[in-house]
LUMDODO-170046 format. One record per residue (C-alpha): x, y, z; residue number from 1. Coordinates in pm, whole numbers, plus 50000, padded with zeros to 5 digits. Each point is the difference from the previous one (the first is absolute). Layout:
<pts>
PT      u      v      w   nr
PT      X      Y      Z  NUM
...
</pts>
This chain:
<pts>
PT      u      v      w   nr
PT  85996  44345  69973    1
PT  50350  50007  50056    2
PT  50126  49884  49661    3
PT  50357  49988  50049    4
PT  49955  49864  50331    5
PT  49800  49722  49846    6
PT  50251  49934  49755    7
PT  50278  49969  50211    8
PT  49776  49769  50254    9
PT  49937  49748  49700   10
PT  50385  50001  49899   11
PT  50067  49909  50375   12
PT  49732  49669  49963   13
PT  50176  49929  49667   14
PT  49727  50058  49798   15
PT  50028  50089  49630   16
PT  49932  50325  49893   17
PT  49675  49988  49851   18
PT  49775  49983  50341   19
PT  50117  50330  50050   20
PT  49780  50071  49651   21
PT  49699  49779  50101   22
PT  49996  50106  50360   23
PT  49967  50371  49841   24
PT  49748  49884  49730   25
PT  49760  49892  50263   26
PT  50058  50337  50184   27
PT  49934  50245  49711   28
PT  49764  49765  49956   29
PT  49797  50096  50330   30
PT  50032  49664  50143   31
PT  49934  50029  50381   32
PT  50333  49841  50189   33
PT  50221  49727  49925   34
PT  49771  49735  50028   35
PT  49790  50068  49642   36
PT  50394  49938  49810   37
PT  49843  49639  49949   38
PT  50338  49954  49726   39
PT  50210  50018  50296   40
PT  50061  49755  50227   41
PT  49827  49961  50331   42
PT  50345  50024  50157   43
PT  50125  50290  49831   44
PT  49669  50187  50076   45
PT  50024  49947  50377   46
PT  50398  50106  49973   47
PT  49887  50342  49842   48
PT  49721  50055  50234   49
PT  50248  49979  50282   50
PT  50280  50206  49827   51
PT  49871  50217  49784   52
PT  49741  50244  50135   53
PT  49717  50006  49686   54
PT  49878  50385  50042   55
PT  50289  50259  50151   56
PT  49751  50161  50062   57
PT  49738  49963  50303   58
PT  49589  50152  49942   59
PT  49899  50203  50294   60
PT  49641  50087  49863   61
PT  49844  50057  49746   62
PT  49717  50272  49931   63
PT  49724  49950  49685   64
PT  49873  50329  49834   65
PT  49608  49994  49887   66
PT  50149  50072  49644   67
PT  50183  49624  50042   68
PT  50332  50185  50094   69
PT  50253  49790  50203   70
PT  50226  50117  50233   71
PT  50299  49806  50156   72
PT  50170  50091  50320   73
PT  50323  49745  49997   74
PT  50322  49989  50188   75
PT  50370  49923  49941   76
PT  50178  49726  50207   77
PT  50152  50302  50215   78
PT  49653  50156  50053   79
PT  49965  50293  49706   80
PT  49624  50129  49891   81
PT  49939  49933  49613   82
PT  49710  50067  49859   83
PT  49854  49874  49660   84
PT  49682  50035  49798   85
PT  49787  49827  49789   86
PT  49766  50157  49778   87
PT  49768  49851  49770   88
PT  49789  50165  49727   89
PT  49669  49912  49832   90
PT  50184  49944  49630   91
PT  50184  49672  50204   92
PT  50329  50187  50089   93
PT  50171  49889  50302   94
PT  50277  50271  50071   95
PT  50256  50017  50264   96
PT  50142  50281  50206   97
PT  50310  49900  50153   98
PT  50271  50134  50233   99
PT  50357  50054  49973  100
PT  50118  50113  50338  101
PT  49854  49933  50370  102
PT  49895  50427  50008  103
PT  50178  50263  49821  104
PT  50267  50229  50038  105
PT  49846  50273  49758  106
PT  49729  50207  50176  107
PT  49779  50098  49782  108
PT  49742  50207  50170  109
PT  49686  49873  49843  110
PT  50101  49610  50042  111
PT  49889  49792  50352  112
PT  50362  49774  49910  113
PT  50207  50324  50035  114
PT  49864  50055  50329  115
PT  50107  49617  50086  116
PT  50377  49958  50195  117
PT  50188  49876  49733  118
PT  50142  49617  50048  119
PT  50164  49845  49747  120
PT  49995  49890  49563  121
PT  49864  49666  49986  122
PT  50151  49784  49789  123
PT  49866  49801  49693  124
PT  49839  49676  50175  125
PT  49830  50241  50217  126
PT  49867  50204  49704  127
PT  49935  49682  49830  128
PT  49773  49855  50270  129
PT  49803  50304  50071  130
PT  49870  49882  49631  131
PT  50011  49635  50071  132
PT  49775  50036  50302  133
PT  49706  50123  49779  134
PT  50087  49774  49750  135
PT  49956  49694  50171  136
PT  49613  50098  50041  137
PT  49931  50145  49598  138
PT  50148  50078  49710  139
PT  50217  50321  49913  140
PT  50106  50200  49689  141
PT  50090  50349  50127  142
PT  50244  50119  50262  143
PT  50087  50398  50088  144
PT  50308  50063  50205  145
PT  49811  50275  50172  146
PT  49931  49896  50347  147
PT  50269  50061  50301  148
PT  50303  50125  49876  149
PT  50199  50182  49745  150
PT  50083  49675  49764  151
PT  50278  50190  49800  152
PT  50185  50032  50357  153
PT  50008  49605  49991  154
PT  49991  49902  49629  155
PT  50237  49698  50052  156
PT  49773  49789  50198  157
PT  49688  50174  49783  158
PT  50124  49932  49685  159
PT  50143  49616  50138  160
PT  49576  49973  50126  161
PT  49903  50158  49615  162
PT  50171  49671  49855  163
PT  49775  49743  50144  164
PT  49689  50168  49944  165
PT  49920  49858  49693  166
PT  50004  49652  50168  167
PT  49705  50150  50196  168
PT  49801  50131  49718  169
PT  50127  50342  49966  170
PT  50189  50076  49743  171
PT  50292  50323  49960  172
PT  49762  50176  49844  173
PT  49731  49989  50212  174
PT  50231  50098  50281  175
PT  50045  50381  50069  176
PT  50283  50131  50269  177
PT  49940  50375  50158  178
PT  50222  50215  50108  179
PT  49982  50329  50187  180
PT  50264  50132  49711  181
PT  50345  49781  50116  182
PT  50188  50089  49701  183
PT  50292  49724  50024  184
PT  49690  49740  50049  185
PT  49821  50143  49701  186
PT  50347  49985  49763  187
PT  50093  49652  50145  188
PT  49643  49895  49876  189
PT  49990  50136  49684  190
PT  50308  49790  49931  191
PT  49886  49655  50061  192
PT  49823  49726  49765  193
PT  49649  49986  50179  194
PT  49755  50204  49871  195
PT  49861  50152  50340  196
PT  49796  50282  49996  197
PT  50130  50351  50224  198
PT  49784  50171  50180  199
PT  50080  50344  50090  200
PT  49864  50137  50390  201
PT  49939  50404  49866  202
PT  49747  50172  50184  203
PT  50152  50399  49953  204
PT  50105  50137  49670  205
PT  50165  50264  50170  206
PT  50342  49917  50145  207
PT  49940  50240  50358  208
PT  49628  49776  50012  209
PT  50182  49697  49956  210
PT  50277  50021  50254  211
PT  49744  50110  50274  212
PT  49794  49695  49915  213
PT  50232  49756  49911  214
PT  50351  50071  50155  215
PT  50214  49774  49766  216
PT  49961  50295  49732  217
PT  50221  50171  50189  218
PT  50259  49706  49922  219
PT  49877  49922  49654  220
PT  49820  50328  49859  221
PT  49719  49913  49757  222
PT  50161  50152  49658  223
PT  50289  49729  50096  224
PT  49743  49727  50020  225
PT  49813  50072  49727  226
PT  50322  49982  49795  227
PT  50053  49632  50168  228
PT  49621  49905  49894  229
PT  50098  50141  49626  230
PT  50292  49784  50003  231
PT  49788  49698  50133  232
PT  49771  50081  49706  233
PT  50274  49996  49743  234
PT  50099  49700  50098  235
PT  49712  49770  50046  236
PT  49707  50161  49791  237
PT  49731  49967  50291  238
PT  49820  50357  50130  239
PT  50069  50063  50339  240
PT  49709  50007  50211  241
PT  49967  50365  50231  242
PT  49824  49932  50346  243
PT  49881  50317  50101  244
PT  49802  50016  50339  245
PT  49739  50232  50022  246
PT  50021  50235  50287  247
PT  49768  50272  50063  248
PT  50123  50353  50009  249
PT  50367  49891  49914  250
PT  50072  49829  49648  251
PT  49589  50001  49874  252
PT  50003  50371  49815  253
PT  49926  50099  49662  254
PT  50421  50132  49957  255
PT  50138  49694  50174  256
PT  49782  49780  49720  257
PT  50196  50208  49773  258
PT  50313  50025  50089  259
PT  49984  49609  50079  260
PT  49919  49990  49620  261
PT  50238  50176  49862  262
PT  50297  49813  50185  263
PT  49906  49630  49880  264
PT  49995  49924  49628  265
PT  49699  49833  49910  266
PT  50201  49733  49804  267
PT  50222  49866  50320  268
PT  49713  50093  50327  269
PT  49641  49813  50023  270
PT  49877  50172  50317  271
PT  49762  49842  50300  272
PT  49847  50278  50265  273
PT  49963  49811  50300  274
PT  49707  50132  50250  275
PT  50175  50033  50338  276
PT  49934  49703  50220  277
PT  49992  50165  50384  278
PT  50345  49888  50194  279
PT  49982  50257  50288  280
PT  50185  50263  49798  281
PT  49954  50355  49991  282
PT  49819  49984  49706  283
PT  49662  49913  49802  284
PT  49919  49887  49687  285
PT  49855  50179  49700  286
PT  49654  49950  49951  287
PT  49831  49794  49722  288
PT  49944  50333  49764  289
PT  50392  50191  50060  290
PT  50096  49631  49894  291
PT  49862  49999  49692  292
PT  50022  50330  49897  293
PT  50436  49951  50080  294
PT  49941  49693  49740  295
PT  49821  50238  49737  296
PT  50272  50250  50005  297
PT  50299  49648  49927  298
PT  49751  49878  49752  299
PT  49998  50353  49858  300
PT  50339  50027  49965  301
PT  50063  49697  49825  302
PT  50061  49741  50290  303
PT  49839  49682  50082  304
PT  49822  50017  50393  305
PT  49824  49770  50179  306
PT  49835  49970  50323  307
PT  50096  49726  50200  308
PT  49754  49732  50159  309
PT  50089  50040  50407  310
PT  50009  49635  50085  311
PT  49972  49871  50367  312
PT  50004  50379  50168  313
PT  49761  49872  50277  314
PT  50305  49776  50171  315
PT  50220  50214  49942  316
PT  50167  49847  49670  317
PT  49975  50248  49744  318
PT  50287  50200  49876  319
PT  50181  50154  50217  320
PT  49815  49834  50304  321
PT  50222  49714  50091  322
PT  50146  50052  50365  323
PT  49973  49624  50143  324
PT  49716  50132  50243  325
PT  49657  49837  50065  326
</pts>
């Protein structure tokens, strides 16, 4: 929903300033349209209907995983693909992976998004409702900036989204934003109040590794943004959580464990080795036993790993997946 739109559209019908509030209570609230705001008046509801689009965002499709996975295909008012996920997990979470641009301009080779023409950074009612669309059908208490998109390139409209998801269920910290290593988006987070959790896009402890698979280290080399995840750390006390694809052949050997351990101090890095989800890359993913013996050498060295749970890779929505194709 357009919230400044809607505020400006009830100033024009003189109303006072608190239906702006309810009409947003019922919204975070997952109410279905207009028509469910039984505290407003009939009138008033029929006036918003007509001027005040409910979603700014239109669903295209959407595809269910068999592990209860949900993906959203949904489209701007001028057309642009936006993808977002719902995943749900047998302890009762209900997480979110949303977008913050239509594409993305960083090609990361490894990523089905990079391969995408970029279009555009949505802005915060359009992040908001990619959450409000699967709220409306269930509760939610996580969201992960992780899905189209390099959020730190667009952290006005992210962080103006952030605010209003505790009206939803989810609060700041429960809500994790990751980056690809944008160090001016990492620094600008660090300084404000919410208590968001960073997420650092890794993949090659080796700087030459890391440029060839991710081409923003050329930009922003990975001793700089480890410094800027420090400095996040410093100021906010939360461990930055490592996402560290597994590819086979390139970043899965016994020295790359290693040397991956001996650049992040196990105080300020929690690391997650993600099994590669197939995008029609160049590459394939680590099997089940490389995997875990890459975790044995972190735990060895002192740092916490985990595996991740792939969620939804059989509709294309797990990470790294999300290219607004059927």
């Amino acid at each position: 929903m357009d919230l400044a739109l809607l505020q400006s559209t009830l100033a024009e019908l003189g109303q006072p300033d608190f239906r702006a509030r309810q009409v947003w209570e019922w919204t975070a609230r997952g109410a279905p349209g207009y028509a469910a705001m039984t505290n407003l008046p009939a009138a008033l509801r029929g006036e918003l209907a007509e001027r005040v689009p409910f979603s700014s965002l239109a669903l295209e499709r959407e595809a269910r995983a068999s592990d209860g996975t949900v993906k959203a295909l949904l489209r701007t008012h001028d057309g642009r693909p936006v993808e977002a996920v719902l995943m749900r997990y047998r302890d009762g979470r209900r997480s979110l992976c949303l977008s913050s641009q239509s594409g993305c301009p960083l090609t990361c080779t490894f990523c089905a998004t990079g391969a995408m023409r970029f279009a555009r950074n949505l802005t915060a009612g359009e992040i908001l409702d990619q959450a409000l669309h699967f709220r409306r059908g269930e509760g939610v208490d996580h969201v992960v900036f992780m899905g189209m998109g390099e959020p730190m390139m667009n952290l006005d409209h992210v962080l103006e989204a952030c605010r209003r998801l505790p009206d939803l269920g989810v609060t700041h910290r429960r809500t994790a934003i990751s980056t690809v290593g944008w160090i001016p988006g990492i620094d600008r987070l660090a300084a404000q109040d919410m208590p968001i959790r960073l997420a650092l896009s890794l993949h090659a402890a080796d700087e030459a590794l890391r440029s060839q698979i991710m081409p923003v280290n050329d930009r922003y080399p990975l001793a700089d943004v480890l410094a800027a995840c420090e400095r996040h750390y410093a100021a906010k006390h939360r461990q930055v959580f490592v996402e560290y694809v597994m590819l086979a052949g390139v970043n899965d050997r016994y020295e790359q464990a290693v040397q991956l351990a001996q650049a992040l101090d196990p105080r300020v890095y929690k690391v997650n080795l993600i099994p590669y989800n197939p995008t029609g890359s160049a590459y394939d993913g680590s099997s089940r036993e490389a995997i875990a013996a890459f975790q044995a050498v972190l735990e060895e060295h002192g740092l916490r790993a985990t595996v991740r749970l792939t969620r939804g890779r059989d509709i294309d929505a797990a990470c790294g997946q999300l290219a607004a194709k059927a």
